[in-house]
C-alpha positions in Angstrom: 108.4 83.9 104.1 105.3 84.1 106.7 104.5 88.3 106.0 102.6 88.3 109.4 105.4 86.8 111.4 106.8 90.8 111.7 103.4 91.5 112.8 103.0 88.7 115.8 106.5 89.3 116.8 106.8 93.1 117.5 108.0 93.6 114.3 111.8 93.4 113.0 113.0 96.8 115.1 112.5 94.7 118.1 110.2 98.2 118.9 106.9 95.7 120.1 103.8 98.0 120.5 105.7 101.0 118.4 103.5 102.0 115.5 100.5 100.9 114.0 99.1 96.9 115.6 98.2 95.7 111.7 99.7 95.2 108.7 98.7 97.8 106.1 96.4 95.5 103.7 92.4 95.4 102.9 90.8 93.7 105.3 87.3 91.2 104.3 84.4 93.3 104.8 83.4 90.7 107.9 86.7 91.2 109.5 86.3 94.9 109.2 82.7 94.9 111.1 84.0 92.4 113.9 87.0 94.4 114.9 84.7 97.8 115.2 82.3 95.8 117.0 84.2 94.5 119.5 85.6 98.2 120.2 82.1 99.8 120.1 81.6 101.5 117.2 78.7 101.0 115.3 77.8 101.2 111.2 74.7 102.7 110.2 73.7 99.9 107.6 74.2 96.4 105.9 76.8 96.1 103.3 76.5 97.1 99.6 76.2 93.9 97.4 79.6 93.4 95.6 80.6 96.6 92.3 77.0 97.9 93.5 77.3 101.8 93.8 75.2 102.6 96.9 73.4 104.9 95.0 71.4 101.9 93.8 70.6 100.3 96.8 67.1 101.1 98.2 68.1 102.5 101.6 71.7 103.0 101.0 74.3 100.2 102.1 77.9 100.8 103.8 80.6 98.7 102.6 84.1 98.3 104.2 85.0 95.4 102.3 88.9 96.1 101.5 89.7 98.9 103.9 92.9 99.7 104.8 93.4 97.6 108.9 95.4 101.0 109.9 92.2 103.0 108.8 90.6 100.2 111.0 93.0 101.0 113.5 92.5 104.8 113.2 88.7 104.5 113.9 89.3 102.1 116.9 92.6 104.9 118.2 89.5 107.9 117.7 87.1 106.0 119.6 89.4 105.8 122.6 90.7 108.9 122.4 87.2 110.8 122.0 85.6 108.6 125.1 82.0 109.1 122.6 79.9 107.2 120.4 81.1 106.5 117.0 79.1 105.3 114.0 80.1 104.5 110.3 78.2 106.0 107.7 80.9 105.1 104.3 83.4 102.8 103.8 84.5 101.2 100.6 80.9 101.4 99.0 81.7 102.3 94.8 79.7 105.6 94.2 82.2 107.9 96.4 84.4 110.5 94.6 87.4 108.6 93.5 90.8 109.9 94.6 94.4 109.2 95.6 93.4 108.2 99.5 90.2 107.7 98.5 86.6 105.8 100.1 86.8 103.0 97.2 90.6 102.8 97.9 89.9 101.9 101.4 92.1 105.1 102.6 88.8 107.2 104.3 86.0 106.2 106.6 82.9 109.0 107.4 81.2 109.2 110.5 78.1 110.5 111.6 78.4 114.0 113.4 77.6 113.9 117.2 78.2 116.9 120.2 81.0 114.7 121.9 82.9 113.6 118.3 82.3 117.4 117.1 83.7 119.0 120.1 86.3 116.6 120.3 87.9 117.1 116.8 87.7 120.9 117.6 89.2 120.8 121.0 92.0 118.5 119.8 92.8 118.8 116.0 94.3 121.6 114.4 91.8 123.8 112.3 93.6 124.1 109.0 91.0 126.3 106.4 88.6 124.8 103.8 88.9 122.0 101.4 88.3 122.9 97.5 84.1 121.7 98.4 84.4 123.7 101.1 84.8 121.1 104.0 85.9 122.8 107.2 89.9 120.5 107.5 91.3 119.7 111.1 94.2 117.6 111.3 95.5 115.8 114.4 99.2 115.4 115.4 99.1 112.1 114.0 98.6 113.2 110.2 94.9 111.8 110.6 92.3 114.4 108.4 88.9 114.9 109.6 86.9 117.0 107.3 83.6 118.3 107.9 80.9 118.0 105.4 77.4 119.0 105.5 75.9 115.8 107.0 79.1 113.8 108.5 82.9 114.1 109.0 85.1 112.3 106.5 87.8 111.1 108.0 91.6 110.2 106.4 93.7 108.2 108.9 97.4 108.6 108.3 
């Protein structure tokens, strides 16, 4: 049985553009980049060579290879939503904190802080306390998690 055929066709409710455009599975790390290029939003630096932590890359390296396409989808939703610039700084890259929804897992994306992306969040996401490291937690009517962190949001799309 074709899997994508659901996809193509609007899906087996008949329901067309209801819910999320992809199919939940990793994407390649090139497919990744292309579809957040072609909606505007950039990442910060080349990707991490393949089980490399990023820690041990001179200058750091952002990796998306086997993210989730609805996290894809998420970023893309955010961008449009926002109306401001949006640039990647962690993806996939081995080195993040490991976890149930995790970076590695492909479940979480971080972004680098900006006056439009920060007001936005706060304007439209529902402030919710402190996570354990002390992350600031908003949450959007959608389920998606934005939590910010000294030097970028970290982002969970649900």
């Amino acid at each position: 049985e074709d899997t994508n055929r659901e996809f193509f066709e609007g899906g087996s409710s008949g329901g067309g553009g209801v819910g999320r455009s992809f199919p939940e599975v990793g994407l390649s790390e090139q497919e990744a980049r292309s579809k957040l290029q072609q909606n505007g939003i950039t990442i910060n630096k080349s990707s991490c060579p393949s089980g490399v932590s990023y820690q041990n890359v001179s200058g750091g390296c952002t990796s998306l290879d086997g993210i989730k396409a609805s996290v894809i989808e998420g970023a893309i939703q955010l961008k449009y939503s926002c109306n401001c610039p949006l640039q990647i700084t962690g993806g996939t890259e081995s080195g993040h904190a490991q976890g149930v929804t995790d970076h590695a897992g492909g479940y979480k994306l971080d972004f680098q802080p900006n006056s439009a992306l920060d007001q936005y969040v706060q304007n439209n996401f529902r402030y919710t306390g402190f996570r354990s490291d002390g992350a600031k937690l908003y949450k959007a009517t959608d389920g998606t998690i934005m939590a910010r962190e000294s030097d970028h949001w970290d982002a969970t799309f649900k």
